[in-house]
Structure formats: C-alpha cells, structure tokens
C-alpha positions in Angstrom: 63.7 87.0 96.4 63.3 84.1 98.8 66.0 82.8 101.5 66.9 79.7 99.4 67.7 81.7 96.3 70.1 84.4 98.4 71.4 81.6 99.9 73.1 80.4 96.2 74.1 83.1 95.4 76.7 85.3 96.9 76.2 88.1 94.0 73.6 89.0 92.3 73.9 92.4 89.8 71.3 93.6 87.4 71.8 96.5 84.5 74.8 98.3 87.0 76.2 101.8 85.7 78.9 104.3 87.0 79.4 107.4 84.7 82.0 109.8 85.9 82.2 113.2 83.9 81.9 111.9 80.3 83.1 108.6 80.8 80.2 105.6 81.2 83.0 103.4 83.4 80.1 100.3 83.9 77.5 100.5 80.8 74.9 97.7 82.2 76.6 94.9 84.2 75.3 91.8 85.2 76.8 89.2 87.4 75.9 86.2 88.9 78.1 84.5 91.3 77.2 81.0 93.2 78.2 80.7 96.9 81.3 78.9 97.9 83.1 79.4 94.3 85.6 81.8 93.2 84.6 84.1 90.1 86.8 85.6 88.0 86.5 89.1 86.8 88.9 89.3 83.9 89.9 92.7 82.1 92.5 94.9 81.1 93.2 98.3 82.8 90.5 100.5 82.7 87.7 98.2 81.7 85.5 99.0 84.7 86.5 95.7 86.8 87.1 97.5 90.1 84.0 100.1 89.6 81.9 97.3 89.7 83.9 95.8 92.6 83.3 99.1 94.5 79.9 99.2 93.8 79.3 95.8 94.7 81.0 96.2 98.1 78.7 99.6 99.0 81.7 101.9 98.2 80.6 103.6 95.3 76.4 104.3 94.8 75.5 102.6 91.2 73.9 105.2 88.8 71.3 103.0 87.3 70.9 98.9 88.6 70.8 97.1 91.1 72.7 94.7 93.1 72.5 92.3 95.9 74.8 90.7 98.5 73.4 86.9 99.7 69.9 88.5 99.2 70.6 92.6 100.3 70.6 95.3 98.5 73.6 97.0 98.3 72.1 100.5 98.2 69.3 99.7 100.7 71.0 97.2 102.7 74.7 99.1 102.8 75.1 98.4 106.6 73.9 94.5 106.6 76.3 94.2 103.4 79.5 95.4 105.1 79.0 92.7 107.6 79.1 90.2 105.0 82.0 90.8 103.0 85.9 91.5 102.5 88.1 93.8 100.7 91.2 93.4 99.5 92.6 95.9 97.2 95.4 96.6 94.9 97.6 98.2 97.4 97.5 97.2 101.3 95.2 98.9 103.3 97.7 99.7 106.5 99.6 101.8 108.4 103.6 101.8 107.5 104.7 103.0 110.5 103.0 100.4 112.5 104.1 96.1 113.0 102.1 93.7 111.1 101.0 92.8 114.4 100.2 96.0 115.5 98.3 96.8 111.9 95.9 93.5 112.8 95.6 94.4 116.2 94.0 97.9 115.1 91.6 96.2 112.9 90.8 93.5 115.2 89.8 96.0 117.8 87.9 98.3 115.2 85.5 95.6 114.1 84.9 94.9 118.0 87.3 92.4 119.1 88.5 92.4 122.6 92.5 92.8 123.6 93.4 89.5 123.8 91.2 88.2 121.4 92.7 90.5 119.0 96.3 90.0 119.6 95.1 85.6 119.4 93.5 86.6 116.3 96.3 88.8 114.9 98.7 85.8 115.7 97.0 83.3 113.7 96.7 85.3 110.8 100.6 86.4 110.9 101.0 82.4 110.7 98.9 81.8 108.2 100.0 83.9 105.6 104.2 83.2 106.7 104.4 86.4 108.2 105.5 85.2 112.0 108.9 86.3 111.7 108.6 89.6 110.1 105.3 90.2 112.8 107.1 93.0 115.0 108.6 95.0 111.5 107.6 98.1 110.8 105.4 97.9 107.4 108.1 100.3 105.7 110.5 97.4 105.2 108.0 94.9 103.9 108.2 93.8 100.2 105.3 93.8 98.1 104.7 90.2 98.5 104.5 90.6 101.9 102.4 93.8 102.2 99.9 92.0 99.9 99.4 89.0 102.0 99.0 91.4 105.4 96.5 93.0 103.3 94.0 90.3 102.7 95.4 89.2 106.4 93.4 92.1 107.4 90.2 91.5 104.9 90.1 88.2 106.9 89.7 89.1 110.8 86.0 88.8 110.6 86.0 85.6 108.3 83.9 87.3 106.2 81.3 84.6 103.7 82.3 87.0 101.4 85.9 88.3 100.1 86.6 90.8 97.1 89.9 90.6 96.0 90.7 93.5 93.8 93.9 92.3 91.5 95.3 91.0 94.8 98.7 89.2 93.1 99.4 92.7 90.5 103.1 93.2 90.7 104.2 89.9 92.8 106.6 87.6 92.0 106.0 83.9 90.9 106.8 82.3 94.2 104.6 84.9 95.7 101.5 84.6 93.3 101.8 80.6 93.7 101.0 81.2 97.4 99.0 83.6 96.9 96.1 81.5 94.9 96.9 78.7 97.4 95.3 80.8 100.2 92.4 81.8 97.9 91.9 78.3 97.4 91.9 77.4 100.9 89.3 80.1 101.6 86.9 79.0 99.6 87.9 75.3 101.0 86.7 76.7 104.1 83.3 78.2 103.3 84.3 81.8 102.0 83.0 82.9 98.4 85.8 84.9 96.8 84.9 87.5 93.7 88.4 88.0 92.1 89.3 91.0 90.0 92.3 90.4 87.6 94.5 91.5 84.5 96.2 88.1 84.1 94.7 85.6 82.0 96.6 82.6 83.6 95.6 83.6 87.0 92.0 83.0 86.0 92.8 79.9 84.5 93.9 78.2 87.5 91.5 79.8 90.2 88.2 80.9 88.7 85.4 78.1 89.0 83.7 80.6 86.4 85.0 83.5 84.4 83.3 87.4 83.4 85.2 89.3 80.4 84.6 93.2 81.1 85.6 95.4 78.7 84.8 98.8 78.4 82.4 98.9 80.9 80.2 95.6 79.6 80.5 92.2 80.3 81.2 90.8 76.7 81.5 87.1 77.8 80.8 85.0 80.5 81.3 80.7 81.7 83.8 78.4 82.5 86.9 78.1 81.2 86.4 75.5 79.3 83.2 77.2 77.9 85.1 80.3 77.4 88.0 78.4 75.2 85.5 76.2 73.4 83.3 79.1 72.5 86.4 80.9 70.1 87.5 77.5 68.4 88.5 73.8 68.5 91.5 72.2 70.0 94.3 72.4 68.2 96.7 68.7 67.3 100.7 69.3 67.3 102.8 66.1 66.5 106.2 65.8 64.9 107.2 63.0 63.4 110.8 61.4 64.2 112.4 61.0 60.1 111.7 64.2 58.5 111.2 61.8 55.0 107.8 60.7 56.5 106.3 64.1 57.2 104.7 63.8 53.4 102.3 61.0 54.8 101.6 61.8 58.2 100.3 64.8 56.9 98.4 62.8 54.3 97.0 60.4 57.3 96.3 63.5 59.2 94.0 65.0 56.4 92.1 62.0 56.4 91.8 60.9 59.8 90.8 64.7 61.0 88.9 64.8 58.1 90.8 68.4 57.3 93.1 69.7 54.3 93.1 73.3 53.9 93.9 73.7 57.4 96.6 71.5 58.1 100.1 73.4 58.3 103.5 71.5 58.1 107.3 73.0 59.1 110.4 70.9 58.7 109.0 67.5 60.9 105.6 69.3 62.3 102.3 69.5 61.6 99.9 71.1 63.2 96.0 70.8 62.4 92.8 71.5 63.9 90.3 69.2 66.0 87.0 68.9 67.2 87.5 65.1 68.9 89.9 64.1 71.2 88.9 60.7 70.2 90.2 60.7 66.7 93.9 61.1 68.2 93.6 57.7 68.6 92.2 56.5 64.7 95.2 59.0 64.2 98.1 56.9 66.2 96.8 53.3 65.1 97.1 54.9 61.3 100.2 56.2 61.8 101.8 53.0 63.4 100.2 50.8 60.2 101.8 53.4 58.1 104.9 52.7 59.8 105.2 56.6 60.6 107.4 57.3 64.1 106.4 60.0 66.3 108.8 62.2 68.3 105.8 64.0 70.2 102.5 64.2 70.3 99.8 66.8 72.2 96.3 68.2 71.5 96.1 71.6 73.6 92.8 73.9 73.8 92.4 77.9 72.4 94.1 79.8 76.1 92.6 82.5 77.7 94.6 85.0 75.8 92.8 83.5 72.1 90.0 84.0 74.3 90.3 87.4 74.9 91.6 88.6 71.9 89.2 86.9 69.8 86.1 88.3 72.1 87.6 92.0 72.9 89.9 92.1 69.7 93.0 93.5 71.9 94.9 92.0 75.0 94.7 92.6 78.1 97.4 94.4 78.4 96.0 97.1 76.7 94.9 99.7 79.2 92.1 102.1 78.8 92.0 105.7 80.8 90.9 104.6 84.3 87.7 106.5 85.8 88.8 106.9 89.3 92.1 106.9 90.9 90.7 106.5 94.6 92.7 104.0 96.7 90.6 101.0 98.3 90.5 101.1 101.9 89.5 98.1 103.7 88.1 100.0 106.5 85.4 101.4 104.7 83.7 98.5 103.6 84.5 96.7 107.1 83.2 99.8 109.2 
C-alpha cells in the first residue's frame, strides 16, 4: 500500500471475523472509510458493530482478516495505531470519585503531558464541551449527558486524526444529542476522521457523510444516504386538495401526470402516489391549476432510513440480538 493511498483512507478492513464460543459475532467485514468524513456504522443491538469497532481500534485480535489504520496494520502495527486514534465508548471511561478536571488531568499526564500543560489542556476541553461550571464535581453527581461529553473530552487530549465513537449519544436526551453531533461535526471541521457506531437511524441521517448496515455480523448494505434511500424505492408524492369534491380529478390528473394507477391511494382529501421525478411535480401543479383543482399542501419526501433498514435487514433496529461480549470500553487501552 503506498503513502497516498493510506493517506485517503482512515480505515481500511478486509474479510474481518470474531467468533466467540459458537457465536460468529463479525462473519467477513469490510469497510472503507475516506479521511476527514464521518462514517456511520448502523445496526441494532447485537449485530457486531462494536466487535468490529474493537477490532479496528487494536482491542480485540480479528480471527480471520485484516485491517489497517491510515496504512497500519492493526495486528502488526498495534502500537503505531493507538497513537492515531480515539475511543469513545458507550459508557464514560472515568473515575467517579474524581472532578472532571481532575479525570482530564489523569489522562493528560498518562499520555505524557506535563503539569501545566495538562491542567491548560484539561481547561479547554471542560469549555468546550460546557462543562466549566460543573469542572471541580465529583463524577458521581453528573448526569448522563454530562458524563458522555467528559467521555469523548477525554478521547480528545491527544487530538487524535482518528476518533471511534461507540453509540456515543445512547440514552441522552434531545437537547443533549443536538450538541452532541454538533461537536462531532466540528471535529471533523477541524481535521479529525470520526467512525461512528449507532442504533438510531436519524442520528445517521444527519451526521454520516456515508452509511455501513451490519447485521448479524455482515455488512448487508453500504453508501450514502441518499444511495441507501434510493436503493429500496422511489420518492413518495403526498398532496391534499382544499374541497374534498375535487379529490375525484386530482387523482385522475395525478394518474396521468405520474404516469401511475394502481398505485395511487386516496383518503378523505389525500392522495398519495409514487415518483421517480421530482420534475413532474411541476407538469402536476400547472395541471392541477388548469383543472381548477386547489391544493391545501403539497410535499414529495424520500423512503427514511428506517424503510431502509427494514426493507434490507427485514426487522428494525430495535430489535436486539444476544450480544457476544459484555466487556466495558476503556479509553485507556487503546490510548496507552
């Protein structure tokens, strides 16, 4: 592999497998991820998202595969790779009966900061994540908002290129989790590459430059959003008309505009028909308007991530599976 090829890509995984007992938790995984974007590992409990995660951050030793980190080998290379990377679990990695200060100040010095420089370091980080205030509390009384953002506080003292975030808003309140994906934003903004790990489908959709479905162990989809949605379906048209006497021939107009019939569905003053050109909404409106038909609304919305999912997996992603290991992340090891 040459140095312009490990520079574009942050993650590169070939064939990976973790069996534990009877249970094949990753059955072949591969992974591609281009620096400076976030991808989005999407799965329900159980599926084998954080196996891989641990593999890929020199955790856990693959069975079969391989794997590389901006060009190392994550079995041959453990010790380069650590120095490259991030982890951010499901559960913070830090001490309870220690200050938030105090927690970053431990880290700080472990990864081989010097006293000041650790203390400067834990400061900024307190600020950045809107922890200031609650700096000199003991852990204990922290919600789990809170705890969460000390956590990847913590992933970030050596500004690592590259960050694993391990289903890093799981049990956080909407406020929270809107802050949350702002600060993954703004790492990537400022040169990190971030490999996400998650169980909600709308998370995806507004972070993930490109999207991996896992489930049961394999990666049974793969792309953009966008590529993801098109690939179950068209785009769907929902309008309802204003007088409930002309729903007969806007659904007539909509039939021949959309060139559909059997499809198209109307309920009291809706219709709702599929569409495979946004164009033709506007063949559709100039019909209607001759036809002197009045519209109350209008919208053409594509398949979501959870037609998506349940088209390509046949469950949700609710749905949990028995997990294969039960072993807490710990930021330390992968930062040692």
């Amino acid at each position: 592999m040459n140095k312009e090829h490990s520079k574009e890509w942050a993650v590169e995984a070939r064939g990976l497998v973790k069996t534990f007992g009877d249970n094949r938790a990753v059955d072949g995984v591969d992974l591609n991820v281009r620096a400076g974007s976030i991808y989005g590992v999407l799965g329900p409990n159980g599926a084998g998202k954080t196996t891989t995660m641990r593999m890929l951050a020199t955790l856990l030793r693959p069975d079969a595969g391989e794997a590389r980190i901006f060009g190392h080998d994550v079995t041959k290379e453990a010790h380069i790779v650590r120095q490259l990377i991030g982890v951010t679990g499901q559960y913070a990695s830090v001490d309870e009966s220690l200050s938030a200060t105090e927690n970053l100040i431990i880290f700080s010095r472990l990864l081989g900061l010097g006293r000041s420089e650790a203390r400067r370091k834990a400061a900024d980080l307190l600020e950045e994540f809107g922890l200031t205030e609650a700096a000199k509390r003991p852990l204990k009384h922290f919600s789990g908002g809170m705890r969460r953002r000390l956590d990847l506080a913590a992933s970030l003292i050596a500004q690592p290129p590259l960050i694993f975030l391990d289903e890093p808003t799981t049990g956080l309140d909407p406020r929270t989790r809107a802050q949350m994906w702002e600060t993954i934003r703004r790492l990537v903004e400022t040169g990190s590459t971030v490999l996400l790990t998650t169980q909600y489908l709308d998370e995806a959709d507004q972070l993930a430059d490109r999207i991996a479905v896992i489930d049961r162990g394999r990666v049974v989809a793969e792309g953009t959003v966008d590529e993801l949605k098109a690939s179950v379906g068209n785009s769907a048209l929902h309008l309802r008309v204003q007088h409930p006497k002309d729903i007969a021939h806007a659904r007539e107009l909509v039939e021949q505009v959309l060139g559909v019939r059997s499809s198209v569905t109307a309920e009291a003053s809706k219709i709702t028909a599929p569409m495979t050109d946004a164009d033709q909404v506007t063949d559709l409106l100039i019909a209607l308007r001759n036809r002197g038909v009045q519209l109350a609304e209008i919208s053409v919305q594509k398949p979501t991530l959870d037609e998506v999912f349940l088209t390509i997996t046949g469950h949700g992603t609710g749905e949990s599976e028995q997990q294969a290991m039960a072993q807490p992340n710990r930021m330390e090891e992968a930062s040692v």
